[in-house]
N, C-alpha and C positions, 0 to 999 in steps of 0.2 A: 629101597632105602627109606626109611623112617623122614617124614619133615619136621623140624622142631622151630619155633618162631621167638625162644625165647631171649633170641641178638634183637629183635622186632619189638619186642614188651620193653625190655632194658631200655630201648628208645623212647617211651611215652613218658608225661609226667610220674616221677619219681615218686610221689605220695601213692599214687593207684597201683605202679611196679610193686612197692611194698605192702600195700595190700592185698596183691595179691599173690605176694608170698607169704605173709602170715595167715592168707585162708587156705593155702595148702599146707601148711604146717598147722593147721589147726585141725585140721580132717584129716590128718597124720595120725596125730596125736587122739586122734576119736574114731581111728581106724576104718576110714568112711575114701571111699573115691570120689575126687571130685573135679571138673572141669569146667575152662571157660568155653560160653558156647556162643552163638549167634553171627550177630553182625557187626560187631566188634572183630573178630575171626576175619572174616573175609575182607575188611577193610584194612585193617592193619598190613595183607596178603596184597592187598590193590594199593598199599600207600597214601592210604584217604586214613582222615584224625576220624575216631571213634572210642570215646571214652565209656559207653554204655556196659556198664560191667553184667552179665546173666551168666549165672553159674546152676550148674545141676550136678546135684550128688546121689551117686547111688543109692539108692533105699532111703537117707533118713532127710533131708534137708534142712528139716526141725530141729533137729541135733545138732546140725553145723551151725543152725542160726544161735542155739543158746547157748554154744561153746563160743561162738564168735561175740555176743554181748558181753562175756565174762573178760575174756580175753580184752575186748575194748569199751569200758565202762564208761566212755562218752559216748558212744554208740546209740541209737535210737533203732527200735524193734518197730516201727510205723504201721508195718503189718501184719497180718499171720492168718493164713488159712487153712486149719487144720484138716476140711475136707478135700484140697487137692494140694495140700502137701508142700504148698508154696511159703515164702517168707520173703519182706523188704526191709533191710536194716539199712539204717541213715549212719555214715559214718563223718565222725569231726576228724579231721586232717590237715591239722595246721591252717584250721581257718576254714580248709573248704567242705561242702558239704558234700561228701559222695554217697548216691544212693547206689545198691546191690539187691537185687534181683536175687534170691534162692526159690530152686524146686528142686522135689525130687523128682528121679528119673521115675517116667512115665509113660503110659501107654493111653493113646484116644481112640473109644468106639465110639463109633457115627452108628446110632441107632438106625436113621434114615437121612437121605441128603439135605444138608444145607440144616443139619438140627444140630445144636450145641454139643460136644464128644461128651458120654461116657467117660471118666477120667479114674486108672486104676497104675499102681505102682509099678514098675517094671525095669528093668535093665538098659544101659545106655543107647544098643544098639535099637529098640523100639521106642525109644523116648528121638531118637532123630531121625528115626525113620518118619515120625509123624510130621516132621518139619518140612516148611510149603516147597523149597527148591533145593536139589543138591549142593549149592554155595552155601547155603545157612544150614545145613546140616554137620557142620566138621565142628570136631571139638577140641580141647587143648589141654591135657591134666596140668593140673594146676598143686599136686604132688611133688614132695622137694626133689624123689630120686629120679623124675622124668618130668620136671618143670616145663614146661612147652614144647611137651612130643603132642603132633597134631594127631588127631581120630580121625582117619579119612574112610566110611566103611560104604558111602557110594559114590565116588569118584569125584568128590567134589572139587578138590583138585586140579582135576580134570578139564572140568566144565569151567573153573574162574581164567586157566589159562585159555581158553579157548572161548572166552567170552560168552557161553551159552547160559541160558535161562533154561534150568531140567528140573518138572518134575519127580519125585520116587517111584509113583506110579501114575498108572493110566485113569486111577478114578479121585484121584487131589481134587478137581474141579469138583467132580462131583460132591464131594467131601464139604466140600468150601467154597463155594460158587466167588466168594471175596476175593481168593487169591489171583483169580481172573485178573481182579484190578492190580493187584501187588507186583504181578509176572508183569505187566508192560510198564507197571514204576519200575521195577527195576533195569527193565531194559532199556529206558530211556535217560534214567537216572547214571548208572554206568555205563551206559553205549555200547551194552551188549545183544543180541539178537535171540529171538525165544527159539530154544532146540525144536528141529519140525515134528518129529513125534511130540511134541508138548504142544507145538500150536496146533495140530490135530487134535489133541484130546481137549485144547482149549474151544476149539470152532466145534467140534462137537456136540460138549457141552451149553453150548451157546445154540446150536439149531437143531437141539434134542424139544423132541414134544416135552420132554419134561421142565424144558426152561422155565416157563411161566410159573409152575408150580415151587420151581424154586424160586422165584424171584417172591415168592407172596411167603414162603418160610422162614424167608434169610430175614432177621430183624433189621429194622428200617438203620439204627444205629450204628451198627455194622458196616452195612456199607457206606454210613457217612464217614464213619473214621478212617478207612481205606481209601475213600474220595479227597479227604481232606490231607490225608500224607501223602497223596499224588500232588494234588494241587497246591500244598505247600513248597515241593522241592521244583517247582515250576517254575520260578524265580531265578533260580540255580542252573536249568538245564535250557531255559530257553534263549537263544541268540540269534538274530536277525536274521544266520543263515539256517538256523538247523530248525526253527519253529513249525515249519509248515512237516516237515519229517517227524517228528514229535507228534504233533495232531492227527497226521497219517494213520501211527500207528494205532492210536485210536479208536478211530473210522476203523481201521481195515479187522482189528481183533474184536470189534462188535462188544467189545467188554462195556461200553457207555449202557447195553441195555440192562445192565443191573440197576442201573437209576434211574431212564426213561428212556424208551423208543423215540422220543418227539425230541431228544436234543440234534443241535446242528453243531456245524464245526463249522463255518463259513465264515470266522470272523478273527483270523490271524492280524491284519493291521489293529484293531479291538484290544487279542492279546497281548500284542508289542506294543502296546502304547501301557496300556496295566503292569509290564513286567517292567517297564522304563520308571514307571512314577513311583511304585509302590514300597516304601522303605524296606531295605533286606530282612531283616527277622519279623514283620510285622504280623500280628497274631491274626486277622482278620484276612490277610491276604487272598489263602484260598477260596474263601466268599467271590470275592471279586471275579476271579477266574473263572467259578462255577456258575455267577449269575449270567455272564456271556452268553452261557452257552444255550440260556434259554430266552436272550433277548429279541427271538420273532415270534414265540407263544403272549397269547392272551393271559390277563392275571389270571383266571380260573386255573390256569393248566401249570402255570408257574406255582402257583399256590400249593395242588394239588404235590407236584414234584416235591417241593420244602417241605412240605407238611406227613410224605412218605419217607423222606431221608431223615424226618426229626429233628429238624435244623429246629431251635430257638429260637422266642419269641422278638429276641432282640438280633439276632441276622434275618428271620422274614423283616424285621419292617427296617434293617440296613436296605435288604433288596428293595423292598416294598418302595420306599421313598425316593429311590433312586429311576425307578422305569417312572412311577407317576412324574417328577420333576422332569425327567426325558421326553413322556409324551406330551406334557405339557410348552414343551419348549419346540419340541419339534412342531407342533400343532401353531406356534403363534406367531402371528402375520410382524410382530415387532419385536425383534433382537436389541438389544443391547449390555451393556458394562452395569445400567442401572438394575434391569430385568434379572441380569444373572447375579447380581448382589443378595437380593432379594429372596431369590430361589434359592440360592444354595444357602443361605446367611440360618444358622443353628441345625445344619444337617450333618450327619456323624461323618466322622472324613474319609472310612470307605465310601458312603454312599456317592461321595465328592467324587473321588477316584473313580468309583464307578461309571460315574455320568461324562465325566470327560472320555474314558476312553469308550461308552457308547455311542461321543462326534467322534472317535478320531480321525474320520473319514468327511468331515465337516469343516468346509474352512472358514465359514462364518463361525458356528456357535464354538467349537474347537478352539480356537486361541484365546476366546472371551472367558472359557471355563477354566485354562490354565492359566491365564492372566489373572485371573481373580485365585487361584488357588498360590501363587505366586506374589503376587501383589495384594487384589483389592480385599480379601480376606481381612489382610491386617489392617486396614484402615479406619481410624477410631476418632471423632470427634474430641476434641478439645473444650470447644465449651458444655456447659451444662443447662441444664434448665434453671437452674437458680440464675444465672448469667442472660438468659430472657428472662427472668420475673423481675432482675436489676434494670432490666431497660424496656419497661414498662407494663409488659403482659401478665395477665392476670393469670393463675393457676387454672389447668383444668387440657381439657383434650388438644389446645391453642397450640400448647408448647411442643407436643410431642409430634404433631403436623409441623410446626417451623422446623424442627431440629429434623427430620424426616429428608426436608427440603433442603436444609442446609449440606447433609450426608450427602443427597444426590450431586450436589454441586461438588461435594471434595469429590467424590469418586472420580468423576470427571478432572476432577485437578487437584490432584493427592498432595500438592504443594502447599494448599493454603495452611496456614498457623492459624491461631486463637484468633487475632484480631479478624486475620480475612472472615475467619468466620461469625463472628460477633457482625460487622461488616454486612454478611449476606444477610444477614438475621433481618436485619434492619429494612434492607432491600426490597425481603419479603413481606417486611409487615407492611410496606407500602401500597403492597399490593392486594392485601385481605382485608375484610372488613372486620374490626375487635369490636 
């Protein structure tokens, strides 16, 4: 018996259901087959929201794209790639913007492992056959006379009821050394288990003489962006009980050495202090988690890692700022409310985050960091330096030494108002010579 999901779509917002019946009535009408595909599919299947619309049409996609502009003249055509057959149209829908995904269906040769596919037109069932696991493989026509009859043509079905992580075949890794990382996001992301023929061909992969060779193929980019979609839904999937299970898996699928042999994982209280602070959708987040992971290497080898993964100039010196303010705290014979103002006062707020949860195992400098991330952060002087030139002092480096002196004193007593501090002003210049 056929499965059809379209009681499941009729459930999403109402502006995307209708879109995506005018884009099978449009490739009706242009006599073109066309289907929803992806991870959209499978979620909808597992009852998780997924709004990310990817469709592929048989032979033209091109075609659907510019029947689909006509069709909706607010529409925005944002891209188009005539050599692999792809298209991204922006649609206005009562306001909101929906982006769409078109390609045609297609075929990847892999010249040699871990090299970017050869990319040649083909029919539905080699266009999913190239897709990373049998759950992202099912497709949906998205045609009026079989509106949401599923494509199941390797048991994908199968594998989401049964929670397994399958690839299509035995040489995917080889294909893609990336997917490595995506097979344990996804098992840990849905809390499913990788099929054991799949984590064979994955430890394989991984203790083939030929590893290193691929690791020096795979572009450094690459694997950040797979690093980074891990480590963003880490937020999501990590809880007090299940964290150390999560990093297990990890460890155990060996997949960390696409990015460096020299990481550790020995720093779960580190990560549950990072997954407690860090605001849910924040864009930097994954930084955070990944710098952990190399917080007992030296900068050379830290550096080294960043500078292979292609991270930007402006996440190296998030990290960068964060371990030097770390080893400098950790190194100094004298803590305090005043020291850690100081240190952290104009450093970017992951790097913040970062440093705190590198004490969270610190119960001196640990509360100081979140005290001030909490409190002393926002504490801001009331008077001015005009307000010392009114009572007496003369212009010049004077001022910004009293007010310096006066800060250290609110910190310590976040109560005082204007006067108090006009007050210490006064205090101190008792005690300097003008």
């Amino acid at each position: 018996m056929k499965k059809n999901i379209k009681e499941k779509l009729e459930k999403i917002d109402k502006d995307y259901y209708s879109l995506l019946l005018e884009i099978g009535k449009a490739a009706h009408e242009e006599k073109l087959k066309v289907y929803l595909v992806g991870g959209m599919i499978r979620d909808l299947l597992l009852g998780f929201d997924n709004l990310d619309i990817d469709i592929v049409v048989e032979s033209n996609a091109l075609q659907l794209a510019e029947a689909l502009t006509k069709k909706f003249p607010n529409s925005e055509l944002s891209a188009k790639h005539d050599r692999f057959h792809t298209a991204k149209l922006i649609f206005n829908l009562n306001g909101k913007k929906v982006p769409v995904d078109l390609a045609s269906t297609r075929q990847e040769i892999y010249e040699h492992s871990a090299a970017l596919p050869t990319v040649t037109i083909s029919d539905l069932k080699k266009d999913l056959y190239r897709r990373d696991f049998t759950i992202n493989a099912l497709a949906a026509s998205l045609l009026p006379e079989d509106f949401g009859e599923i494509v199941d043509l390797f048991n994908g079905l199968t594998d989401l009821k049964n929670k397994k992580i399958k690839v299509l075949h035995d040489a995917s890794f080889i294909d893609d050394p990336t997917r490595m990382i995506r097979a344990v996001r996804f098992a840990c992301k849905l809390g499913f288990t990788i099929e054991e023929n799949t984590e064979k061909f994955l430890k394989t992969a991984i203790e083939s003489k030929k590893f290193d060779n691929l690791i020096e193929t795979i572009r450094g980019d690459r694997v950040k962006i797979e690093t980074r979609y891990f480590l963003r839904q880490v937020k999501g999937m990590f809880t007090e009980s299940n964290i150390k299970s999560i990093v297990d898996k990890l460890i155990d699928s060996k997949v960390y050495k696409l990015i460096s042999t020299n990481l550790k994982f020995n720093v779960l209280p580190e990560l549950w202090n990072a997954t407690k602070y860090i605001p849910g959708k924040y864009e930097n987040q994954w930084l955070i988690y990944f710098a952990l992971f190399m917080k007992h290497l030296d900068h050379e080898k830290q550096f080294n890692i960043m500078k292979n993964l292609q991270l930007t100039g402006n996440e190296i010196s998030i990290i960068d700022k964060a371990f030097a303010v770390h080893n400098r705290l950790t190194n100094s014979q004298q803590i305090d409310s005043i020291i850690i103002y100081k240190e952290l006062g104009g450093l970017p707020f992951e790097s913040i985050i970062l440093i705190e949860s590198l004490f969270a195992q610190d119960k001196k400098i640990f509360p100081l960091v979140s005290e001030y991330l909490e409190k002393t952060s926002k504490i801001r002087l009331e008077m001015t330096g005009q307000d010392l030139i009114n009572i007496g002092i003369k212009e010049g480096k004077m001022i910004g030494e009293v007010l310096n002196k006066v800060l250290e004193k609110k910190i310590k007593n976040p109560l005082m108002n204007k006067q108090d501090e006009i007050k210490e002003a006064n205090e101190i210049l008792k005690t300097i010579k003008l």
